[in-house]
N, C-alpha and C positions, 0 to 999 in steps of 0.2 A: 084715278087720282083726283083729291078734290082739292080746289083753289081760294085762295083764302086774299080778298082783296082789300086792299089799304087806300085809303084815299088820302088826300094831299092837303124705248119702240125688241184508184187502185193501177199502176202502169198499165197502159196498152199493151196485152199480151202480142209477141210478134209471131210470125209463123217458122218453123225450124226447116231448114232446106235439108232435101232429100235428097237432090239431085248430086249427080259426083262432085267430087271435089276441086273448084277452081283452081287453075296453075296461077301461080304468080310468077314473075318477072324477078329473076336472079339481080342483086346486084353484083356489077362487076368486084375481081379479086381487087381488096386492099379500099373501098370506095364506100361501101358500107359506113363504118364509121363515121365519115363524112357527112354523107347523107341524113345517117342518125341524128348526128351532132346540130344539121339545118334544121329537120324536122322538129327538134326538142323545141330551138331557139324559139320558130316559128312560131310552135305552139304559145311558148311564153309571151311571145309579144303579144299574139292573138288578146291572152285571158289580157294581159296589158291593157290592150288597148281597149277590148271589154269591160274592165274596170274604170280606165279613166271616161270611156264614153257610157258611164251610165250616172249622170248628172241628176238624173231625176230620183235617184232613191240616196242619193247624198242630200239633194236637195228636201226634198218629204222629210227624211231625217232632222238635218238641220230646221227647218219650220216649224217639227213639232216639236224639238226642244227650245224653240223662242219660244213658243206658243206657253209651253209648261213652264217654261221662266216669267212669262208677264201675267199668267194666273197667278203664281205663288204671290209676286209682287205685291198682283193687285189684294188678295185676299189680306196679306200682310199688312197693305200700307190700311187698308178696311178694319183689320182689328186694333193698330197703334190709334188710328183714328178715333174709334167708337170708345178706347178708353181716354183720351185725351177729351172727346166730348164729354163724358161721366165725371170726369175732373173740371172740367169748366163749371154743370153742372152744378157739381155740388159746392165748389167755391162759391156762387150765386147764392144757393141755399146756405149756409153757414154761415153770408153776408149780413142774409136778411132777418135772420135769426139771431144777430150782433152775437154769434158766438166766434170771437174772433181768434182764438186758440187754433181753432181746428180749422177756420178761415187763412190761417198763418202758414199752418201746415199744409194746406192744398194749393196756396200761392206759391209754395218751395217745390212742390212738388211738379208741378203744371212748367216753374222753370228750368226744372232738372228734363222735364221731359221736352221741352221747346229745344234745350240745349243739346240731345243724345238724337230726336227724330232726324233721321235721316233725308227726309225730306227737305226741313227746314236749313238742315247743315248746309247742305248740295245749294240750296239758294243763295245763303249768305257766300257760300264761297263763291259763287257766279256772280254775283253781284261787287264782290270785291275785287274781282279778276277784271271784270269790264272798266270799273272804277280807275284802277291800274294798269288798265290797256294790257290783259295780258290774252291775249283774243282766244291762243291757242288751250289757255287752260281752261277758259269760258266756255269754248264748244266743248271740253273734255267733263266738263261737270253738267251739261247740257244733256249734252248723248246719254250720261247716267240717271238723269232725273227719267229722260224720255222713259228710258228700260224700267226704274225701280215705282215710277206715278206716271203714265200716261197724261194725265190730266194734268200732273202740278206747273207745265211751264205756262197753261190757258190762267188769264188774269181774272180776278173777281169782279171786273168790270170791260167794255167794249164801246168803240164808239166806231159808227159807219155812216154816212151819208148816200143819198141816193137823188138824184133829180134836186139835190137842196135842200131835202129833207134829212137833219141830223139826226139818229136817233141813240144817246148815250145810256148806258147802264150800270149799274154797281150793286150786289150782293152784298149781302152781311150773314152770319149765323144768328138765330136768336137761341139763345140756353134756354130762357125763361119758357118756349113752345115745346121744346122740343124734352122726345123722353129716349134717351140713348139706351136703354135697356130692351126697349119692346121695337127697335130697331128705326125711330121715328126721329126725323133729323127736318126742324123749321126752318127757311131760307128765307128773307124779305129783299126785293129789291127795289129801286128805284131808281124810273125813265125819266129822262128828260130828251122834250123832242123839239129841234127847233127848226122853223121854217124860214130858211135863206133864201129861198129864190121870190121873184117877183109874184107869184099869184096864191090864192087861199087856198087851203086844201084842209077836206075832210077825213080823217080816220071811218071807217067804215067795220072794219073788222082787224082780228088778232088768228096768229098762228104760232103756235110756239111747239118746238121740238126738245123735250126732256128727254134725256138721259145719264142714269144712273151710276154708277161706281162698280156696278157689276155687267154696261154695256148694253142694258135694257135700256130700250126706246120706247118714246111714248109722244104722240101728234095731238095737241089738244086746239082746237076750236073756236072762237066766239066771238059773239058780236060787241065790236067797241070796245072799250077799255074800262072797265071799273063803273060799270055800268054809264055811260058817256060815247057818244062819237063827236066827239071835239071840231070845233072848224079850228085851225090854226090859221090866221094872218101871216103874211110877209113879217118878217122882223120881230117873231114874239114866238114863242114857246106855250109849251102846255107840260105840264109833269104830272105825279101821278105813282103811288106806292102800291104793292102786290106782294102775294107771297107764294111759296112753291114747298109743301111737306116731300121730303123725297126719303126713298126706305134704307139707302146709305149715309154715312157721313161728308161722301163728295159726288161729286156729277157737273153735269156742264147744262145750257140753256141758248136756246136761238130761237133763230125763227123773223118773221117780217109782220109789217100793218099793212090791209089794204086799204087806200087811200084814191082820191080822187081830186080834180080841182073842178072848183066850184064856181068859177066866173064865168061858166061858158059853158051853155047846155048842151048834152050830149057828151060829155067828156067821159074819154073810157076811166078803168081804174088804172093802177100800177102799183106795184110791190112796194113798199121801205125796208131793206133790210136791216134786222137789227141782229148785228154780228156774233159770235158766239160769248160766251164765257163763263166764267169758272162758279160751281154750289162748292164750298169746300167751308168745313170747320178749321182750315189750317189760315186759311186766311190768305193775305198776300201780302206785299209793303204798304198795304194804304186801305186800311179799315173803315171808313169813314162813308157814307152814304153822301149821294150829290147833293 
C-alpha cells in the first residue's frame, strides 16, 4: 500500500459368536409390557437428552449461518457502494465539463439512491429515534446496521487523548483520486494534535493499522509524520493532512504516534493513541474536514 501525504492485515467388522446360545432372563407373566413400555420411554429420553446436550453442532451451525449472512452483507453493502462511488464520480466529471443535463441527471439519481441505500435509511431512523428519545427503537435499528455494515456505526472521524496528548481525526472521500472501476477508492484525512499537559513533547514516529471492507489488515510504519517530527509545546497544536488509497469503498484506520517529552534527558517514549475510525464513501452526518 502506498501513502500519499498532504501537508497543512468401512464399519469395524465384529466377530460372530460360536459359542451356545446365552439364556436370558424371562420376564415375569403379565410385566413384560411394563417393562417394554420403560425401556422405549428410557430410550427417548436418552436420544432427548442427546439432542438437547449437543450445543455444539447447534452452535457451529448457527455461527456459520451468521458468518454467511455478514459475507453476503458485506459483499452487498461493497457493490451499492462502488456504484454510489461511480455516480459521485461521474457527477464530478459532467460538472467540469459544464455539461449540466446529464450533471442533472446524476444529482437525481445519486438522490434516489441516498434515499433507497439501506444503510443510510437505518441511520436517519436511528438518529431520529434518539432525537425522540425512543431508545428502544435506536438499539433496534442499531443491532441491524451492526448485521447489514459492520463498519457503518464507526464515525468518519475519532478523537482520544492519552498523557494530555489529544489526538483528533476526520476522513473525507476524494472522487476526483479515486477510480471506482479498477477498484481504487482515495481517502484524505486530517490530524489535529494538541498538547494539554504541562511539558513539550516530540512525535517521533507513526503506526497506523488499515483495514479494508473485505477485513484485510494491513500495519504500516514510519518515521514522523509528513516528513516532520514536530515538538509540540504545552497549549499549542501541530496538524497536518495525509492520505490513504484503499482497494474498497469503505474500511476503518487507527493506530498511535510514538512520542517523548523533551525537557528532561533520558526520557523514555509513550504511545498517543489515535482512536479508530470510519474510510467510507457513504460518509457520516458531518463531512467537513477539521
Amino acid at each position: 500500500m502506498q501513502w500519499a501525504g498532504l501537508r497543512s492485515q468401512a464399519p469395524v467388522p465384529t466377530a460372530a459368536w460360536t459359542g451356545p446360545r446365552p439364556r436370558t432372563a424371562r420376564c415375569p407373566q403379565g410385566r413384560f409390557p411394563t417393562a417394554r413400555r420403560a425401556l422405549v420411554a428410557s430410550a427417548a429420553a436418552s436420544d432427548a437428552n442427546s439432542s438437547s446436550n449437543s450445543p455444539g453442532k447447534d452452535e457451529e451451525g448457527e455461527e456459520v449461518v451468521r458468518r454467511e449472512k455478514e459475507e453476503k452483507a458485506v459483499a452487498s453493502l461493497l457493490m451499492r457502494s462502488q456504484k454510489y462511488a461511480m455516480l459521485k464520480q461521474q457527477l464530478a466529471v459532467a460538472a467540469q465539463f459544464e455539461d449540466y443535463k446529464e450533471a442533472a441527471r446524476l444529482r437525481d439519481s445519486l438522490r434516489s439512491f441516498e434515499e433507497k441505500e439501506p444503510v443510510l435509511c437505518l441511520r436517519r431512523l436511528m438518529k431520529k429515534a434518539i432525537e425522540e428519545e425512543r431508545f428502544e427503537d435506536a438499539a433496534k435499528y442499531r443491532d441491524e446496521l451492526k448485521i447489514l455494515a459492520p463498519h457503518s456505526l464507526l464515525k468518519c472521524s475519532s478523537d482520544a487523548t492519552t498523557l494530555g496528548i489529544r489526538v483528533q481525526v476526520r476522513s473525507v472521500y476524494i472522487e476526483s483520486r479515486s477510480q471506482p472501476l479498477k477498484g481504487q477508492f482515495f481517502f484524505a484525512y486530517r490530524i489535529r494534535i494538541t498538547n494539554s499537559s504541562q511539558r513539550p513533547v516530540q512525535l517521533l514516529k507513526r503506526h497506523w493499522i488499515v483495514t479494508d471492507g473485505n477485513g484485510r489488515t494491513e500495519n504500516i510504519w514510519g518515521v514522523g509524520v509528513v516528513g516532520e517530527q514536530p515538538v509540540i509545546f504545552p497549549k499549542t497544536g501541530f496538524e497536518y493532512s495525509s492520505a490513504c488509497p484503499l482497494s474498497t469503498p469503505n474500511g476503518r484506520m487507527e493506530g498511535d504516534f510514538e512520542m517523548k517529552h523533551i525537557d528532561k534527558a533520558g526520557s523514555s517514549t509513550f504511545n498517543v493513541a489515535i482512536a479508530p475510525f470510519s474510510l467510507s464513501i457513504l460518509g457520516d452526518d458531518n463531512d467537513v474536514l477539521l
